[in-house]
Backbone bond lengths (Angstrom), bond angles and torsions (degrees), N, CA, C in turn:
res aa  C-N    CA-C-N  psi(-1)  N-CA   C-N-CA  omega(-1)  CA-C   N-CA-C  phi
1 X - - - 1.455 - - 1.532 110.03 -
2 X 1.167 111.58 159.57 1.708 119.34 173.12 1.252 124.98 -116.43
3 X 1.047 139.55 142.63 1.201 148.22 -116.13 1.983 100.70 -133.64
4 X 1.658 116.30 104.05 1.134 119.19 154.50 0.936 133.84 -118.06
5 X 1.694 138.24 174.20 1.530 138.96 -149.40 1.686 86.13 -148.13
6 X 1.441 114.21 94.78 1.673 105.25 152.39 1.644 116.30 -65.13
7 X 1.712 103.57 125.20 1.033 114.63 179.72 1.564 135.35 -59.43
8 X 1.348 102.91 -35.33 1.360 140.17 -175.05 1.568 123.78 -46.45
9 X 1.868 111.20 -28.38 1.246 119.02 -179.30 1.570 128.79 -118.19
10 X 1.268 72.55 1.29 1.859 95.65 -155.96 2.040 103.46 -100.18
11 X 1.618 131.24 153.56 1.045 121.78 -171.28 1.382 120.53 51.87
12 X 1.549 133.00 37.93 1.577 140.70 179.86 1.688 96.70 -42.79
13 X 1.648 98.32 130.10 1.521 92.60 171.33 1.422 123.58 114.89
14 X 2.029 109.78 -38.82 1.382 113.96 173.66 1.589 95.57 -105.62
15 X 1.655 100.17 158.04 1.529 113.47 172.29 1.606 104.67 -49.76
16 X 1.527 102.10 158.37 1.106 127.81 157.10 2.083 111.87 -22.30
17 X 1.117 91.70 -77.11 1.558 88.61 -166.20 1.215 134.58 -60.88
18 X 1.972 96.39 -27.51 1.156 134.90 -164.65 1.862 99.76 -64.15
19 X 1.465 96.01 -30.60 1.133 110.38 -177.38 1.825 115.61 -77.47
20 X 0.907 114.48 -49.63 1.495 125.22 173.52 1.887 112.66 -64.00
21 X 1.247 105.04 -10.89 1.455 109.62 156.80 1.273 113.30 -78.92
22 X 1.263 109.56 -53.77 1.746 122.39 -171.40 1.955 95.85 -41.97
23 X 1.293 98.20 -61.60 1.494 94.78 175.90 0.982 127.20 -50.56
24 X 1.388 126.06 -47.60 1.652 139.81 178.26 1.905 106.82 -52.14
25 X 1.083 96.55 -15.17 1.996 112.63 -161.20 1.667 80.91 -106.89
26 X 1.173 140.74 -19.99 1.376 110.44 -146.45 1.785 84.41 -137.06
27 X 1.363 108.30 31.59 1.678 118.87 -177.84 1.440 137.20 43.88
28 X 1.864 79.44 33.63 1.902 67.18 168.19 1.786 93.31 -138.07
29 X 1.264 88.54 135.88 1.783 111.50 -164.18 1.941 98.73 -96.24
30 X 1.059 108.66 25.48 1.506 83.35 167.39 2.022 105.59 -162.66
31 X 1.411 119.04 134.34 1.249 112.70 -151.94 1.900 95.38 -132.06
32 X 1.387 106.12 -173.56 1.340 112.61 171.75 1.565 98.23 -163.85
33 X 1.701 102.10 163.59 1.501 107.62 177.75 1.016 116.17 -146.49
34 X 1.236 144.88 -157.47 1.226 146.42 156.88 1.335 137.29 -92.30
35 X 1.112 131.43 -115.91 1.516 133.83 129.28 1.709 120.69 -0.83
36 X 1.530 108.52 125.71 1.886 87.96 175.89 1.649 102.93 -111.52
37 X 1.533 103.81 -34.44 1.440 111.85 -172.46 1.950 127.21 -41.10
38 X 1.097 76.34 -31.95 1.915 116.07 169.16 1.721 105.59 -34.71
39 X 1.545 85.24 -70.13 1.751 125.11 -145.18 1.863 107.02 -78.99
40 X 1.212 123.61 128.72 1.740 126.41 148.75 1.453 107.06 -22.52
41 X 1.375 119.26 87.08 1.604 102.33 159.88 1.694 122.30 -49.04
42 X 1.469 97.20 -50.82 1.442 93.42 160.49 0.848 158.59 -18.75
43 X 1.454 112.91 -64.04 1.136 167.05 -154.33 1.934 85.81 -82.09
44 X 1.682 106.68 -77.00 1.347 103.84 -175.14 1.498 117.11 -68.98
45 X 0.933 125.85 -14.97 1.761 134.22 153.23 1.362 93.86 -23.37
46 X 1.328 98.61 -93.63 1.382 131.34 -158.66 1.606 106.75 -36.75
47 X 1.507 116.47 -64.81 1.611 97.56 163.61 1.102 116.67 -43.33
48 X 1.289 134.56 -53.97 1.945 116.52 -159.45 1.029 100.05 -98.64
49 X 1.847 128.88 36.87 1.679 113.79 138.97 1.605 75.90 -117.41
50 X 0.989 147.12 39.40 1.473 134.77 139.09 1.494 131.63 -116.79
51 X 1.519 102.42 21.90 1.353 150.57 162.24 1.585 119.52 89.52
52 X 1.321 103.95 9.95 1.485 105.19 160.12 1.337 121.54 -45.26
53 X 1.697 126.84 161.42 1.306 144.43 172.23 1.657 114.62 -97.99
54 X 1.167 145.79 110.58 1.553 110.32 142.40 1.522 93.38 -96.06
55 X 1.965 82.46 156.39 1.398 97.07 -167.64 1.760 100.29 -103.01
56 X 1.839 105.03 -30.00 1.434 116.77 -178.12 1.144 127.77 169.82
57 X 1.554 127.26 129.92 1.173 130.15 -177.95 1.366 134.92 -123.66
58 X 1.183 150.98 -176.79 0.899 146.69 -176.90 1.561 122.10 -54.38
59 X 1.227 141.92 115.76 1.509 148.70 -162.90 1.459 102.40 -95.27
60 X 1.032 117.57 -37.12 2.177 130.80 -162.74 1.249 91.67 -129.92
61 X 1.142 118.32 147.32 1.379 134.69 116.99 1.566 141.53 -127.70
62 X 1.472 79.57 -10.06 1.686 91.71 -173.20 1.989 102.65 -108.17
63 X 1.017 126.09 142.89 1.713 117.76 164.53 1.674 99.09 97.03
64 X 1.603 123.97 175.72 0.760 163.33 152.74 1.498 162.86 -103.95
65 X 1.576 132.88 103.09 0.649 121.43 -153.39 2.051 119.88 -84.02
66 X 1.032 99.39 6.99 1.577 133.18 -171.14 1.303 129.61 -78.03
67 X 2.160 104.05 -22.36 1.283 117.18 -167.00 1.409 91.52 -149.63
68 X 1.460 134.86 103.78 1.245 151.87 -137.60 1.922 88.34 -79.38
69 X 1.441 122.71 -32.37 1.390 119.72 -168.57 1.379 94.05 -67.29
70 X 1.350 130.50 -32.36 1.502 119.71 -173.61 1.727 112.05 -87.11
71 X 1.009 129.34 19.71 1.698 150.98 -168.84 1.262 95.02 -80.92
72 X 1.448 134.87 -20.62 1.819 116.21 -159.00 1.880 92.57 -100.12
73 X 1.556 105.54 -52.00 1.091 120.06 -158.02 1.714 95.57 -73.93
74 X 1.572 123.38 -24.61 1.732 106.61 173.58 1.261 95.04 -86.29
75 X 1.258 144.92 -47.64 1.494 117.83 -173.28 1.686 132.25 -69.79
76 X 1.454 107.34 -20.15 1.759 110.79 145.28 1.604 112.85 -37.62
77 X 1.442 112.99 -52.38 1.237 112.21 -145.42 1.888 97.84 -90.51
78 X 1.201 110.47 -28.19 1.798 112.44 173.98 1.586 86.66 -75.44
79 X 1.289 158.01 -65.08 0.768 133.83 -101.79 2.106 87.33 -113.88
80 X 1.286 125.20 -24.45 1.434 122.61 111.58 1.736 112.76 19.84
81 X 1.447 94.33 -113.08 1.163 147.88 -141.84 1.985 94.38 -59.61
82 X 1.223 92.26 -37.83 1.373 110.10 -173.62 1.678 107.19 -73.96
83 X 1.471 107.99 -27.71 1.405 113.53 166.18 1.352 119.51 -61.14
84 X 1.634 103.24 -55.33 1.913 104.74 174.16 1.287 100.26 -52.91
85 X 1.331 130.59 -73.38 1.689 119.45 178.61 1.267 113.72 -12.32
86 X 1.027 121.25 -60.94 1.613 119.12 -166.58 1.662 102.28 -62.09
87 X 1.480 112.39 -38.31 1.555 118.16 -159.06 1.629 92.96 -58.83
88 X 1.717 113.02 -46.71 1.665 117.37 -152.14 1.350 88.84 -110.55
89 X 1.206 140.26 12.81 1.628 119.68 145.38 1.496 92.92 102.54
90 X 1.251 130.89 -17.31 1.570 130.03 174.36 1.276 112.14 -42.45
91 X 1.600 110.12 156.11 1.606 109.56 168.89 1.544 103.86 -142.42
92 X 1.000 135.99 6.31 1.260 141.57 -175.62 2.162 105.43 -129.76
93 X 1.330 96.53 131.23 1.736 91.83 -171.71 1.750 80.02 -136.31
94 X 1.138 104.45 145.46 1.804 111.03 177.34 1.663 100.50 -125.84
95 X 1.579 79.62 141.05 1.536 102.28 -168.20 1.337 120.71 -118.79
96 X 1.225 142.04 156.81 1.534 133.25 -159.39 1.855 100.76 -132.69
97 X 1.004 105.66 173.02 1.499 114.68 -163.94 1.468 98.17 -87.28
98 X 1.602 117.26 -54.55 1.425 155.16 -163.58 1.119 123.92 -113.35
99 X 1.316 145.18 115.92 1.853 146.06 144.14 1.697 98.87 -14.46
100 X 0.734 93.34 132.88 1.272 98.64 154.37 1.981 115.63 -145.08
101 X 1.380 105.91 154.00 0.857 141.64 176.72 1.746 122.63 -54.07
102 X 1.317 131.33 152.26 1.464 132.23 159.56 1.314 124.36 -42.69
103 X 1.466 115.12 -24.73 1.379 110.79 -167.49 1.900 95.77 -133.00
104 X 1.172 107.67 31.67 1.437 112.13 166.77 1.381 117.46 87.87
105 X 1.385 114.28 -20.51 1.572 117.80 -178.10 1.415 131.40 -73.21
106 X 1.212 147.64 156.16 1.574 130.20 -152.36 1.471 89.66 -102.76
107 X 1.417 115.87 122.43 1.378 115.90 -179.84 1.637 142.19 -84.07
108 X 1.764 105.51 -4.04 1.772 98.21 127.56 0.625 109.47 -144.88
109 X 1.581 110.08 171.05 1.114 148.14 -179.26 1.496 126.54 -86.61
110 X 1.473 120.46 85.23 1.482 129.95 -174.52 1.356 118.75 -71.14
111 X 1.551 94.54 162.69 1.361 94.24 -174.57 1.727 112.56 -82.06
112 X 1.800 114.79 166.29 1.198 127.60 -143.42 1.925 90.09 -62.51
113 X 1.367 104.26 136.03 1.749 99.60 146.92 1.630 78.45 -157.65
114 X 2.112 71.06 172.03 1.885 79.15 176.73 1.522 128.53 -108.55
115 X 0.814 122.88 -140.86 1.807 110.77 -166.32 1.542 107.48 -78.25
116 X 1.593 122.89 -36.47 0.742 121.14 160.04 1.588 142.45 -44.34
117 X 1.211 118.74 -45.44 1.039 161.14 -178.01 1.605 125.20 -66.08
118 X 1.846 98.44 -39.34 1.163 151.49 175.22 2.255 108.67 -71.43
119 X 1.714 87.75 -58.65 1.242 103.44 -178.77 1.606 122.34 -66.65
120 X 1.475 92.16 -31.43 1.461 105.64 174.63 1.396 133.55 -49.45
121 X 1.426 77.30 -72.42 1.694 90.58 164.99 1.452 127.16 -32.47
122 X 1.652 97.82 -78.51 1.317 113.86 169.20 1.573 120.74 -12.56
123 X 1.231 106.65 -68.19 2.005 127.14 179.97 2.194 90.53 -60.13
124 X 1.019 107.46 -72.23 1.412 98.05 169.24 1.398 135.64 -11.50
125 X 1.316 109.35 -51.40 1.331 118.88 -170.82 1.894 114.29 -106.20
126 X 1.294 80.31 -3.82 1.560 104.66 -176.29 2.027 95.05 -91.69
127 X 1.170 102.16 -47.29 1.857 120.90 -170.70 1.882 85.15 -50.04
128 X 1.544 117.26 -52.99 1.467 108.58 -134.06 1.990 95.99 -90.09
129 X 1.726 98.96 9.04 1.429 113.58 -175.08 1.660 112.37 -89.59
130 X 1.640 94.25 -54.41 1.417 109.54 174.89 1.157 128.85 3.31
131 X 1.971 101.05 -79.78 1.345 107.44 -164.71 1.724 110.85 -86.40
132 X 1.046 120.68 21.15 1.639 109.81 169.36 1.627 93.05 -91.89
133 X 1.800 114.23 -62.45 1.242 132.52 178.59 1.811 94.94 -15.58
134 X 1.513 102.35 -77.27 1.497 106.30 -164.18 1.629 112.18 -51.22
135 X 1.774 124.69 -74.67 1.210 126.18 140.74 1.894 115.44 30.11
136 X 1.657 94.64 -95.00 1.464 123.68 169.53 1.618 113.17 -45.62
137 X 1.400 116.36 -39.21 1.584 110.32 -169.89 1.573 120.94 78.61
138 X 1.509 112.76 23.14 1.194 125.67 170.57 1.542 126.27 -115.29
139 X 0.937 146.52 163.80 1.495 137.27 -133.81 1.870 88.79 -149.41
140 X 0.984 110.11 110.72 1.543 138.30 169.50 1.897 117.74 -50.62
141 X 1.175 155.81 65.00 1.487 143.39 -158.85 1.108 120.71 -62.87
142 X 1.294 154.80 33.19 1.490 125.45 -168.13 1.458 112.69 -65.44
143 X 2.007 88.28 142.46 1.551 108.10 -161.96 1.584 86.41 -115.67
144 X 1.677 110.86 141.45 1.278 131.89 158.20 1.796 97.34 -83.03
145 X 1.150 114.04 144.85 1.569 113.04 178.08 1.573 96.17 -125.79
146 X 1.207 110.14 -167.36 1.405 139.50 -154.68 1.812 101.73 -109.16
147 X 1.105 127.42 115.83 1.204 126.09 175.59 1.584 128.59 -98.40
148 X 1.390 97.34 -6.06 1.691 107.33 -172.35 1.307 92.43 -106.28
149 X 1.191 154.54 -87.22 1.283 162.57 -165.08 1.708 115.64 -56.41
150 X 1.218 115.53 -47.33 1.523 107.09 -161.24 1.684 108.62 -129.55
151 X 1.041 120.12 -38.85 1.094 129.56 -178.60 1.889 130.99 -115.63
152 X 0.892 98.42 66.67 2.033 100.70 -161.43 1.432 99.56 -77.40
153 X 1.171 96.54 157.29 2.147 108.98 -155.50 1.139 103.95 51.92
154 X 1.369 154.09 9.52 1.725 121.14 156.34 1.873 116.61 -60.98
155 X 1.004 96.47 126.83 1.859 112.23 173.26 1.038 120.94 -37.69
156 X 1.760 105.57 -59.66 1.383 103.46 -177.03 1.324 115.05 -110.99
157 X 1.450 123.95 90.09 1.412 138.18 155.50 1.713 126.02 -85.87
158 X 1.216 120.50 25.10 1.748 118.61 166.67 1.599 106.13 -136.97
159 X 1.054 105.98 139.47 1.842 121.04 -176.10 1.487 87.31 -54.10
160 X 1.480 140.31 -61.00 1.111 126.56 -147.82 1.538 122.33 -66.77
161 X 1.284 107.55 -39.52 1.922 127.85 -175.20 1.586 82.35 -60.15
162 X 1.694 121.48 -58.75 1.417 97.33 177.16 1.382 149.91 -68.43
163 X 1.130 107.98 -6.07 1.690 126.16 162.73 1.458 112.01 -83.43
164 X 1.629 115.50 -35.97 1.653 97.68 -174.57 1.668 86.14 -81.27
165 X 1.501 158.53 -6.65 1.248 138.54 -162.14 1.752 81.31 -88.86
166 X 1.490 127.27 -57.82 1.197 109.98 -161.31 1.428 127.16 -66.30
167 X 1.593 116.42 -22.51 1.490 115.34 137.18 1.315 129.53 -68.30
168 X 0.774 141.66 13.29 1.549 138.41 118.18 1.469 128.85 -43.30
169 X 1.449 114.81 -72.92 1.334 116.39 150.54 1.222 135.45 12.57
170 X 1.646 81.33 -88.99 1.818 111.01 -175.47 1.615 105.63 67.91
171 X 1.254 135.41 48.64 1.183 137.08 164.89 1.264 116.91 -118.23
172 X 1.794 111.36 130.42 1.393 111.53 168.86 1.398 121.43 -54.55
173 X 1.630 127.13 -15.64 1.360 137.23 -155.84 1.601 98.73 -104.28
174 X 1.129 122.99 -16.37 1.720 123.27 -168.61 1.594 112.62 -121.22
175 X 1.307 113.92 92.73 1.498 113.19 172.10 1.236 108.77 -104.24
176 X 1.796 102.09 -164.83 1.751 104.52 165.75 1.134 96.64 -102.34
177 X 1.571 115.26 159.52 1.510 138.77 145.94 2.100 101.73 -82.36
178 X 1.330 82.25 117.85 1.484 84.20 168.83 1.279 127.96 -98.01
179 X 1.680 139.25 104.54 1.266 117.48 -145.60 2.229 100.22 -105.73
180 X 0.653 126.29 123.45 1.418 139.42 -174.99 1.399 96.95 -40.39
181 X 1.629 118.00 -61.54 1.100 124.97 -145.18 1.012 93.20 -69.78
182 X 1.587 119.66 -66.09 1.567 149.30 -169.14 1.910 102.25 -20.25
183 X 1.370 80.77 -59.07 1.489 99.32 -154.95 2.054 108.68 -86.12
184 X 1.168 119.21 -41.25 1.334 105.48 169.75 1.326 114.83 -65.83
185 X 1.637 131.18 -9.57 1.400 126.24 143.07 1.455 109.56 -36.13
186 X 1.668 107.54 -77.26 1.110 88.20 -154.37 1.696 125.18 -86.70
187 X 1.324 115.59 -13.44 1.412 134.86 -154.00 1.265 108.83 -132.54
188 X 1.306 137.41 -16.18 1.393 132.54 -157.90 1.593 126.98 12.19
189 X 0.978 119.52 -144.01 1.583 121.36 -172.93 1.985 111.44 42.48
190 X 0.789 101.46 63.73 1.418 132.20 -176.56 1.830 113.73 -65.46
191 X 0.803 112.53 -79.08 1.418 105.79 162.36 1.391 125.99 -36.26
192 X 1.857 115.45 -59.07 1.103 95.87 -159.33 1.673 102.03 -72.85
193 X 1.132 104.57 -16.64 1.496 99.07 -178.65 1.144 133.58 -55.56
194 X 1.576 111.14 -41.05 1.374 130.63 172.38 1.661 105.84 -72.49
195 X 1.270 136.55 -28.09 1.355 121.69 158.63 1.535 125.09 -65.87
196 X 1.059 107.00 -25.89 1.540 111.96 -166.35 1.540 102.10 -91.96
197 X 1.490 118.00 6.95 1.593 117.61 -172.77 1.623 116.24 -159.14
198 X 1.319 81.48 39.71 1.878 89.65 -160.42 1.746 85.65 -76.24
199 X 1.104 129.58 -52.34 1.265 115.29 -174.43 1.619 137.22 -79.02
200 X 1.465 93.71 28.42 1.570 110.81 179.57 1.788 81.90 -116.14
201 X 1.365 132.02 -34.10 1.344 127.65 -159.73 2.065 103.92 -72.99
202 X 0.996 100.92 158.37 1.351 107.39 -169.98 1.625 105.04 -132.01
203 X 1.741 116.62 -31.93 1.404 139.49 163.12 1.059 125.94 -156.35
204 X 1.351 100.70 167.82 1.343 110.17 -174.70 1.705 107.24 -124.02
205 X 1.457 104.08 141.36 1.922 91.27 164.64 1.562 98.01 -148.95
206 X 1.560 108.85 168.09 1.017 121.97 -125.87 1.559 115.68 -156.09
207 X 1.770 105.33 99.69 1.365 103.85 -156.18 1.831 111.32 -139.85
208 X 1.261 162.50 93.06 1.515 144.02 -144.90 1.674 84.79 -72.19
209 X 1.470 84.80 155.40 1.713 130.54 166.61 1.341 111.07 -93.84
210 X 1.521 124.69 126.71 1.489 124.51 -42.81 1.137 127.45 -56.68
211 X 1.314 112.15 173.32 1.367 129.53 164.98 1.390 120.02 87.70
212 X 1.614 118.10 -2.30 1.222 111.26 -177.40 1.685 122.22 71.04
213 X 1.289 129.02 21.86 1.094 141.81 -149.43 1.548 112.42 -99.25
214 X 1.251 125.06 -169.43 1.963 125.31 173.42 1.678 83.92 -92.80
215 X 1.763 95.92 163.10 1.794 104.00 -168.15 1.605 82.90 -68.89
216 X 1.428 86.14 -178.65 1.722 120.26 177.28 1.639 103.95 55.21
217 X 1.414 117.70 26.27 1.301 110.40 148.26 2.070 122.46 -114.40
218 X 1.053 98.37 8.55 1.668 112.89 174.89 1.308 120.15 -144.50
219 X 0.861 112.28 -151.00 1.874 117.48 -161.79 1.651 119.35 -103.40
220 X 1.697 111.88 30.23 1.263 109.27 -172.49 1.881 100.49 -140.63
221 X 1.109 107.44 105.79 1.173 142.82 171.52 1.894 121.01 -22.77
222 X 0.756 131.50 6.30 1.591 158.70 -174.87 1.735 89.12 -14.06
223 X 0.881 138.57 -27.56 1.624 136.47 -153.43 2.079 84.15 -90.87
224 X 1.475 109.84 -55.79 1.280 111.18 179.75 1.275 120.58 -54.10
225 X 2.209 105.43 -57.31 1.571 100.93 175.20 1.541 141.34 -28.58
226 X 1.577 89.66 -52.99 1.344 123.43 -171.52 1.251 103.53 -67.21
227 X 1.325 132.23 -53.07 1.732 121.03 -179.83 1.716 120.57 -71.27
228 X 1.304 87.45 -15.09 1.452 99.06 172.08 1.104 121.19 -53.14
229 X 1.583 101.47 -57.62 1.830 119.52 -166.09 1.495 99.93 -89.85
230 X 0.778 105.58 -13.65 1.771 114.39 177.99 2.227 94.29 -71.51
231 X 1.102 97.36 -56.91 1.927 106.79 -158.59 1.678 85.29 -83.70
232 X 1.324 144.72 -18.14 1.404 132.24 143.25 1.330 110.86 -74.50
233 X 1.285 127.46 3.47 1.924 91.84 162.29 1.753 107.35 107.49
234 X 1.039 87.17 -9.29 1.888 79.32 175.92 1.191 113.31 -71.26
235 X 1.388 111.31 132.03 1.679 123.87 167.95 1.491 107.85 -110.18
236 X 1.364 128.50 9.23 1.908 115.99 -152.80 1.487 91.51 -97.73
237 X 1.401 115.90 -165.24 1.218 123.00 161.30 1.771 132.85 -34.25
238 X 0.619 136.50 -160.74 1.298 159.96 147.77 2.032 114.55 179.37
239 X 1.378 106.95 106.53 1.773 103.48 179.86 1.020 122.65 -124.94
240 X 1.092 125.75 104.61 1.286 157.88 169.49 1.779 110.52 -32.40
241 X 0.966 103.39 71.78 1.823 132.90 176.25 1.614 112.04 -71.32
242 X 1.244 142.13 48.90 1.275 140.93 -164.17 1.949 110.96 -141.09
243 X 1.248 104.48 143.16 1.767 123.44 157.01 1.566 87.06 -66.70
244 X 1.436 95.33 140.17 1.652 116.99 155.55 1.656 99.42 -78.84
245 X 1.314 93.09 131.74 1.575 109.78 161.68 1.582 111.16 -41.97
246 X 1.443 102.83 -65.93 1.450 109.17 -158.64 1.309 92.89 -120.56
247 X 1.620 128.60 -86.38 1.595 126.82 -176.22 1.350 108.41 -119.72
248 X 1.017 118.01 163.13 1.721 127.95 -175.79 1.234 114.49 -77.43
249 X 1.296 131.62 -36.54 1.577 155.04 149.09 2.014 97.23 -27.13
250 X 1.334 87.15 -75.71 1.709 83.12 -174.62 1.271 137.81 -81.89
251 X 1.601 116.94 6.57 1.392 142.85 176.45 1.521 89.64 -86.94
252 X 1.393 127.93 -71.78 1.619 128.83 -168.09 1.452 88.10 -50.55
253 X 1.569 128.07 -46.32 1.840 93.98 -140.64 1.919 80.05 -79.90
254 X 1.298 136.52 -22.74 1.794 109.63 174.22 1.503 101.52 -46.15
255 X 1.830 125.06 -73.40 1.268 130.90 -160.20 1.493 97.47 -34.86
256 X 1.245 124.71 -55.78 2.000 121.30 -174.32 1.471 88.29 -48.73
257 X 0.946 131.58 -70.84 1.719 135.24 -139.59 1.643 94.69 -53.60
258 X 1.331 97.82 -40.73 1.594 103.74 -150.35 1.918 109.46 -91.66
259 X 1.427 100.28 -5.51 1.404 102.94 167.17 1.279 111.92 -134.98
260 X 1.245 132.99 57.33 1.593 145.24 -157.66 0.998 107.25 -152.60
């Protein structure tokens, strides 16, 4: 597996970039973020011709993939997004079901359908993405999120709805992002899951239960995960999406320990 550092949570307090140095200083050469519109394109240029990695960032933020009328205005915006990729060398862009909000909540509220109905769509708007994704040589994420803790009204909260949407698909360019945290919220059984679907998975990220924290501060076993997906065959990412418990300094030097 390969080894990333979301930028986004880590060093509270210094700028953006200021932060993606800190990493570059503290040996680990390859990062991810969220949001790009935000961010110095420049700025992130400039690390990855100074041999930085991004591994992947945010593809959507605005629209929905849930309510087929909002389908024109999210695939403008991936298809965007897929351009900066090319600019910063990325190949992986993660995508969300739902808008969401500042404080995590899905910001509307559609009218009634059911899961089915629900699923459809989703693969729909995902179908009319595909072939640039493939085309381009970049790899599409949809993330199931967490519905009790961080995100209330997101659609797609169970690993499975997101594996049967990406067989739907049928694109080499569109997997799931499997998120650790996300998902032993809601579903646990974590391992076997990730063996039984490693080749629908596209990533992995990587956070302890509770609190969203670096591993070996909650109740999820990272020494096991990790050899797991390692003795199934994973080569993709794995990125480390978490608040430091205490300091950022001593959260990275566990992540070294724990993939070294």
């Amino acid at each position: 597996m390969k080894v990333s550092i979301c930028a986004e949570m880590i060093y509270p307090g210094l700028p953006f970039i200021e932060r993606v140095d800190k990493l570059y200083q503290q040996g680990f050469s390859t990062f991810e973020f969220w949001a790009w519109k935000d961010k110095d394109l420049g700025e992130l240029e400039s690390r990855v011709e100074r041999g930085m990695r991004v591994a992947a960032f945010s593809g959507q933020r605005r629209g929905s993939l849930v309510e087929p009328a909002d389908h024109p205005g999210y695939v403008e915006e991936v298809k965007e997004s897929i351009e900066v990729a090319r600019r910063l060398g990325c190949k992986h862009l993660m995508v969300l079901s739902d808008e969401l909000s500042e404080d995590g909540s899905v910001t509307t509220k559609y009218r009634p359908m059911d899961a089915e109905e629900r699923a459809g769509n989703i693969a729909l708007g995902l179908k009319q993405l595909a072939p640039v994704a493939e085309e381009r040589e970049v790899t599409l994420l949809l993330e199931p999120l967490n519905t009790q803790v961080d995100h209330p009204g997101y659609s797609l909260n169970s690993s499975k709805a997101a594996f049967d949407i990406i067989k739907r698909v049928k694109s080499k360019s569109v997997k799931v992002l499997y998120d650790i945290y996300h998902l032993q919220i809601m579903e646990g059984n974590v391992i076997q899951t990730l063996r039984d679907n490693l080749e629908h998975i596209g990533y992995i990220h990587v956070a302890d239960v509770p609190g969203r924290f670096e591993p070996g501060t909650g109740e999820l076993n990272y020494e096991n995960i990790f050899k797991a997906i390692n003795d199934a065959g994973y080569q993709g990412y794995v990125g480390f999406e978490f608040q430091p418990k205490k300091d950022t300094d001593s959260a990275l030097a566990v992540i070294r320990d724990l993939t070294t």
